[in-house]
C-alpha positions as CSV (number, residue, x, y, z in Angstrom):
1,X,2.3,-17.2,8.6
2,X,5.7,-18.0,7.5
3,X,8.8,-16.3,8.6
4,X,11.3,-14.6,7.0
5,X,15.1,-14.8,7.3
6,X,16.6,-12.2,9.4
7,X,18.9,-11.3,6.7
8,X,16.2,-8.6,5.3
9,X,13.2,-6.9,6.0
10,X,9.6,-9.2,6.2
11,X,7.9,-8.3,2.5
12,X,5.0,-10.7,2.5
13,X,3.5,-13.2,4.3
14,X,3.6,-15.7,1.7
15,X,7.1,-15.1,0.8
16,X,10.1,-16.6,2.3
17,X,13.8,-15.9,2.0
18,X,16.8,-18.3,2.8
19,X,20.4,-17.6,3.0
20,X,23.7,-19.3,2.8
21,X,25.9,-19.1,6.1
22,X,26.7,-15.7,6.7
23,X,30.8,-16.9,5.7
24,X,30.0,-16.8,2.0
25,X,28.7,-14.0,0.0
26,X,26.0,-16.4,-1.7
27,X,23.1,-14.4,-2.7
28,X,20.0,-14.7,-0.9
29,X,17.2,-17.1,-2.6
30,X,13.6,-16.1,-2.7
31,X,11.5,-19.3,-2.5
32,X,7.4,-19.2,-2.3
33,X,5.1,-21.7,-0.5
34,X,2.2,-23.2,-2.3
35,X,-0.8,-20.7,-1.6
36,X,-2.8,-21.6,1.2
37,X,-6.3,-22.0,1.0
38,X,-6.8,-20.6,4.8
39,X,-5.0,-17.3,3.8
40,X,-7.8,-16.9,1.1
41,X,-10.6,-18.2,3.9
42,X,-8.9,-15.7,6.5
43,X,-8.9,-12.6,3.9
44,X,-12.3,-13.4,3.4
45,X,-13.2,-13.6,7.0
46,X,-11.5,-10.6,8.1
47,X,-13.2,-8.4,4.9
48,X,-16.4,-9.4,6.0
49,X,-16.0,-8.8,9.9
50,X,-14.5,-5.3,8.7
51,X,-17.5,-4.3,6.7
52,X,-20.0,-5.7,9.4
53,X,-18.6,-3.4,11.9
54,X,-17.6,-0.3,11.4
55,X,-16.2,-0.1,7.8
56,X,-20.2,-0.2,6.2
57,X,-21.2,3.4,8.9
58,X,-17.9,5.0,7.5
59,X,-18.5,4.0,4.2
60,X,-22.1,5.2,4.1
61,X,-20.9,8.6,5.3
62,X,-18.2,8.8,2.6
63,X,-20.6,8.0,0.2
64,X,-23.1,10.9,0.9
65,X,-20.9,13.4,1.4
66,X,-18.9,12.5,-2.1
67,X,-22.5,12.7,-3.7
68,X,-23.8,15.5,-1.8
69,X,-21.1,17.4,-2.0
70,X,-22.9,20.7,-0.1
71,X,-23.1,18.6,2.9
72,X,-20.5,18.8,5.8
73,X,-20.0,15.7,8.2
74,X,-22.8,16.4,10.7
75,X,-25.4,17.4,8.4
76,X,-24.3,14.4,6.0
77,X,-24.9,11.7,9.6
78,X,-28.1,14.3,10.4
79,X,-30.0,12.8,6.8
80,X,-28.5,9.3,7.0
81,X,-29.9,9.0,10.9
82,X,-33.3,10.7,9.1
83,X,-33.6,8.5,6.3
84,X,-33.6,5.4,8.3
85,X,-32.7,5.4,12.1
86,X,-29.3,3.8,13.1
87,X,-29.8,1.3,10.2
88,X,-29.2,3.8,7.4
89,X,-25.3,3.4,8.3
90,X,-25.3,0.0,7.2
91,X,-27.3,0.5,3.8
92,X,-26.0,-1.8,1.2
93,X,-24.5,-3.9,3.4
94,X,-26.6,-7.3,2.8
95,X,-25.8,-8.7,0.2
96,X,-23.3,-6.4,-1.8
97,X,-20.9,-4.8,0.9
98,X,-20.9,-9.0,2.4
99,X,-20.5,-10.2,-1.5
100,X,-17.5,-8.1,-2.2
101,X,-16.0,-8.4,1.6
102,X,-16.1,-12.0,1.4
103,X,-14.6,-12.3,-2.2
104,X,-12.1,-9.1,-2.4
105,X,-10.0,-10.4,0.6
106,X,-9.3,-13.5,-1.2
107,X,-8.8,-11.9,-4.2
108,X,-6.3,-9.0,-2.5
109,X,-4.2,-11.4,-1.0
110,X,-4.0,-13.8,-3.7
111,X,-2.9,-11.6,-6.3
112,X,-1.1,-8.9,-3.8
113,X,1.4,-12.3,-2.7
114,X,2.2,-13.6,-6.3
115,X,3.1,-10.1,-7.5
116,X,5.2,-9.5,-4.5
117,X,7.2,-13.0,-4.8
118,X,7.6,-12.6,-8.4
119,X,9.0,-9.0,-8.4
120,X,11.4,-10.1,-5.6
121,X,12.4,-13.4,-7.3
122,X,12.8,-12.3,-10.8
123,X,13.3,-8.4,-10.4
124,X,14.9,-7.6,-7.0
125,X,13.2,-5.1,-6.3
126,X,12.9,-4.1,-2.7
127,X,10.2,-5.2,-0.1
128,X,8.6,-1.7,0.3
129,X,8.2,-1.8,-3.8
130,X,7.1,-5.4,-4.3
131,X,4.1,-4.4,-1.3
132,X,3.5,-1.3,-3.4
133,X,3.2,-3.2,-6.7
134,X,1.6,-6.0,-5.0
135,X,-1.2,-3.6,-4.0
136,X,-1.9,-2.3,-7.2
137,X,-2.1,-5.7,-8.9
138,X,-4.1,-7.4,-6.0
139,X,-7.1,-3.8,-6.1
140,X,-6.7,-4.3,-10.1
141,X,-8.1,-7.9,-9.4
142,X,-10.2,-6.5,-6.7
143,X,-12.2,-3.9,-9.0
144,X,-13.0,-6.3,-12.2
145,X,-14.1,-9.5,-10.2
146,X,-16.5,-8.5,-8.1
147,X,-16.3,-4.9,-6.6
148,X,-17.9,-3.4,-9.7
149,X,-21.1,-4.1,-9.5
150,X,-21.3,-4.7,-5.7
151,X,-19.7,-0.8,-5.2
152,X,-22.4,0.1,-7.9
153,X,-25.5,-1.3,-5.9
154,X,-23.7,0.1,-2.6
155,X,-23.6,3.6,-4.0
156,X,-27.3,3.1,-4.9
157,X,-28.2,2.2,-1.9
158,X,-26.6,5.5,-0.4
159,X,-28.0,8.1,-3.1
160,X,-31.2,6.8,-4.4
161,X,-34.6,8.0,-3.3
162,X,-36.2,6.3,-0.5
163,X,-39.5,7.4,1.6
164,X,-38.5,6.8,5.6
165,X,-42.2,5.7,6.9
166,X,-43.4,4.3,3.3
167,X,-42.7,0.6,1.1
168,X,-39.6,1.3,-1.0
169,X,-38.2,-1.0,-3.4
170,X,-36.0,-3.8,-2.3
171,X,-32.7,-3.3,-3.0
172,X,-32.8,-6.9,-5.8
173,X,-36.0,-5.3,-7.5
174,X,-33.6,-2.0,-8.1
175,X,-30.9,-4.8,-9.0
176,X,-33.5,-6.4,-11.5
177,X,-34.4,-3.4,-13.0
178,X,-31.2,-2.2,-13.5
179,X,-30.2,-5.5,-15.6
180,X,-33.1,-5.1,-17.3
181,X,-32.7,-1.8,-18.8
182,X,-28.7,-1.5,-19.2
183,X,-27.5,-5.4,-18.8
184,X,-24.0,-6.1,-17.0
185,X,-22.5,-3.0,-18.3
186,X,-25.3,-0.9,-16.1
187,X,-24.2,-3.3,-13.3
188,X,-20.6,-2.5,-13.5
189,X,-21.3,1.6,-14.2
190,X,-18.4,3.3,-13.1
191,X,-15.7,0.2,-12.5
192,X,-12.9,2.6,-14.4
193,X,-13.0,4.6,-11.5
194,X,-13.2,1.5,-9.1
195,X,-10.2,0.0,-10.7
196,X,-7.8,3.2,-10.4
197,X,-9.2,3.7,-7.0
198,X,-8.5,0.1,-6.2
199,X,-4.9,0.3,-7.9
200,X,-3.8,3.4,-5.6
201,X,-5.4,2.1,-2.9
202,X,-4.2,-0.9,-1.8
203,X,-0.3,0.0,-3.7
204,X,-0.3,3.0,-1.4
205,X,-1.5,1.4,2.3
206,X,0.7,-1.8,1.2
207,X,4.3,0.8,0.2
208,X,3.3,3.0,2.7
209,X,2.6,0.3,5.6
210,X,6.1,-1.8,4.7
211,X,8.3,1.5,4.2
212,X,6.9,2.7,7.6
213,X,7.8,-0.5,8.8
214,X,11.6,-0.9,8.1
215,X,11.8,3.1,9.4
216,X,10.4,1.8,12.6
217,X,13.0,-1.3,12.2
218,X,15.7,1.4,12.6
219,X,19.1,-0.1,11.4
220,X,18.6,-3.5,12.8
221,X,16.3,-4.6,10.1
222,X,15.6,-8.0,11.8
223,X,14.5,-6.9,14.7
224,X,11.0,-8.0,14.9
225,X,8.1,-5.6,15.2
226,X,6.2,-5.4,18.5
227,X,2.3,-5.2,18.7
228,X,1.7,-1.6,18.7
229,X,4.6,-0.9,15.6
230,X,2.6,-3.0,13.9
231,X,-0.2,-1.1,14.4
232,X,0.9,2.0,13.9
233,X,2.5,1.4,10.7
234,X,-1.1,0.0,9.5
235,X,-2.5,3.1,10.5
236,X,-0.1,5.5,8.6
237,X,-0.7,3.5,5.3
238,X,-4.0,3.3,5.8
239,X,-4.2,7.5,6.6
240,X,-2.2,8.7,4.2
241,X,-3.7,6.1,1.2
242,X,-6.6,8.8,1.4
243,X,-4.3,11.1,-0.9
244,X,-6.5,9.5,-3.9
245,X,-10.0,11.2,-2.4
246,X,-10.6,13.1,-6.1
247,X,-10.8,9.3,-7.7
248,X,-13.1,8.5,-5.1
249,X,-15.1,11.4,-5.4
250,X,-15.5,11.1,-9.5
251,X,-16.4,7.2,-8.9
252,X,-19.4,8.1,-6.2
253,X,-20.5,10.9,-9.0
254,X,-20.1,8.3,-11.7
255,X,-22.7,5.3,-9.7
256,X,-24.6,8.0,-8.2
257,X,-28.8,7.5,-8.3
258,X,-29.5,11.3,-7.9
259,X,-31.0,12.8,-10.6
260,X,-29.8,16.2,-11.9
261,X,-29.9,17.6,-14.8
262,X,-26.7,19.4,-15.5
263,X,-24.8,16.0,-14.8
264,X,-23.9,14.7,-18.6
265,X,-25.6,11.8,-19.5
266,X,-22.4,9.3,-20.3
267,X,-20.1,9.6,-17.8
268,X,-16.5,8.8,-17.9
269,X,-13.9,9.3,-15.6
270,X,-12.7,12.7,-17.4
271,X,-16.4,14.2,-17.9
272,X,-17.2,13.8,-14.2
273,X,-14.3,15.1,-12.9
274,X,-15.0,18.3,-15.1
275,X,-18.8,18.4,-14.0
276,X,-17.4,17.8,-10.5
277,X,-15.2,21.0,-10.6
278,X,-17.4,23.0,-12.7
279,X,-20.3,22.5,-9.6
280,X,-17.9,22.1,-7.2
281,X,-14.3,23.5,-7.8
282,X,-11.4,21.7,-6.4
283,X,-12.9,21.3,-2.6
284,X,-15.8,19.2,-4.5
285,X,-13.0,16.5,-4.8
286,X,-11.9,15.7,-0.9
287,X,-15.8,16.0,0.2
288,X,-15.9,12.6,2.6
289,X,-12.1,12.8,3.0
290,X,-12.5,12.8,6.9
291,X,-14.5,9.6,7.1
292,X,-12.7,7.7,4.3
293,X,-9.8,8.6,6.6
294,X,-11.5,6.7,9.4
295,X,-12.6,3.8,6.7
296,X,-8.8,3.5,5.3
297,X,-6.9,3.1,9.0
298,X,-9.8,1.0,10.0
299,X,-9.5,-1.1,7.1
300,X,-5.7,-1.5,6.4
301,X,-5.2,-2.5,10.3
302,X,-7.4,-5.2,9.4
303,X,-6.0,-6.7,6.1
304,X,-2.3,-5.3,6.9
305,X,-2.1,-6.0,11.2
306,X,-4.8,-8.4,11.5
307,X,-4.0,-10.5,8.4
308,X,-0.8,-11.3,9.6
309,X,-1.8,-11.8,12.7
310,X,-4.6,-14.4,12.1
311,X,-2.0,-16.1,9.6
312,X,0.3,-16.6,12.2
313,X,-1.6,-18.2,14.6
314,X,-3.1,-20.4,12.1
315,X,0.4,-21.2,11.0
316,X,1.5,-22.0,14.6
317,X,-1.5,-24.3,15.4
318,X,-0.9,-26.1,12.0
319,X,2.7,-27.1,13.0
């Protein structure tokens, strides 16, 4: 991972900053490394270990309770454990939770470091901004490459009917008949919603995460992070990125399978959240809060802690 001068706060992993001696008042020069290949390889990596683990069970739960929005947590794990055994946590997870882990890393980091460099370089805006708009840009990318369909077939997964001792379909017959009968557009239902969740998301855990970072800093804003600051300023971006849970909520709704028939037939972001509050009123939007909270920390100490972590010892052994 490359380091930063001491002369201001770390912004981005793939941004460095140089000074003049500290005698003159030369401003300080932004500079940006060719992107590395690796970074891309260790985004992916980490995306896909995160999923395999514990992100899919959290997401799982998220995704039932935003659907099923009468269900609490215990009840919600109570069906999923019913519907499958321990494997219904992972539903979706091979191929389409491992398609858009090991793709959406890449993507996040790519477009999250050019956006940070190039706000710095040619705007001046501060670090805790560029990370903020360097999230948006990098879940912008995220949601129309690859996370639309593969958070569509996810959400399937989750909500559609399945028979727990019988044959059900497999989940690329459902895939097939889906193309079939709507094309790529059925595929990508609901990637609106993906796209402002994705936006929020990572600009939030990325401004939240740096800004909690130079508080920790404290006035010497080159003092250098220990282990567990790191940590814990993942974790407060990651917990508090939740804020967006109605987005969420209106997204689940939008790739839902269950069938009901007072839910409008085309859905946009606007007519589901009305459905959603006329069913639900405004608790109906932070159902799965609790678990997404789990999913979000889990998540951003893994891109945001573990990223840079796995860069820099990459970096080191490349010297």
């Amino acid at each position: 991972m490359t380091q930063l001068s001491s002369v201001v706060p770390a912004a981005h992993p793939n941004t460095t900053i140089s000074t003049a001696a500290m005698s003159t008042s030369t401003a300080p020069t932004i500079k940006k490394k060719p992107i590395s290949w690796v970074n891309l390889a260790i985004g992916a990596a980490i995306q896909t270990f995160e999923v395999s683990t514990l992100g899919q069970p959290f997401e799982v739960v998220k995704t039932h309770m935003a659907a099923n929005r009468a269900d609490g947590l215990v009840t919600s794990m109570k069906k999923l454990y019913a519907r499958g055994g321990v494997p219904a946590f992972w539903q979706g997870l091979i191929p389409w939770a491992w398609i858009e882990a090991s793709t959406k890393g890449g993507v996040l980091l790519f477009a999250s470091s050019e956006i940070e460099y190039q706000s710095q370089s040619r705007f001046g805006v501060s670090p805790a901004l560029s990370g903020l708009l360097g999230g948006v840009g990098g879940g912008l990318a995220q949601a129309y490459t690859t996370m639309g369909f593969c958070t569509f077939m996810k959400t399937v997964e989750v909500t559609r009917h399945k028979n727990p001792t019988g044959q059900n379909l497999s989940t690329w017959a459902v895939a097939a008949d889906v193309w079939r009968k709507e094309g790529i557009r059925g595929l990508n239902k609901g990637v609106s919603a993906v796209a402002v969740r994705q936006m929020t998301n990572w600009g939030s855990r990325f401004g939240i995460s740096r800004l909690t970072e130079r508080i920790l800093k404290g006035e010497d804003k080159s003092r250098k992070l220990s282990t567990s600051e790191r940590i814990l300023a993942s974790v407060v971006g990651g917990a508090l990125a939740c804020w967006n849970q109605p987005i969420e909520v209106i997204r689940v709704e939008m790739q839902s399978a269950l069938k009901n028939p007072d839910r409008p037939a085309k859905l946009n972001i606007w007519t589901t959240a009305k459905y959603i509050y006329k069913n639900n009123g405004l608790l109906g939007f932070y159902r799965g809060v609790v678990p997404r909270m789990g999913l979000g920390v889990y998540l951003t100490v893994c891109m945001v802690f573990g990223g840079d972590q796995v860069k820099a010892y990459f970096a080191e052994n490349q010297k």
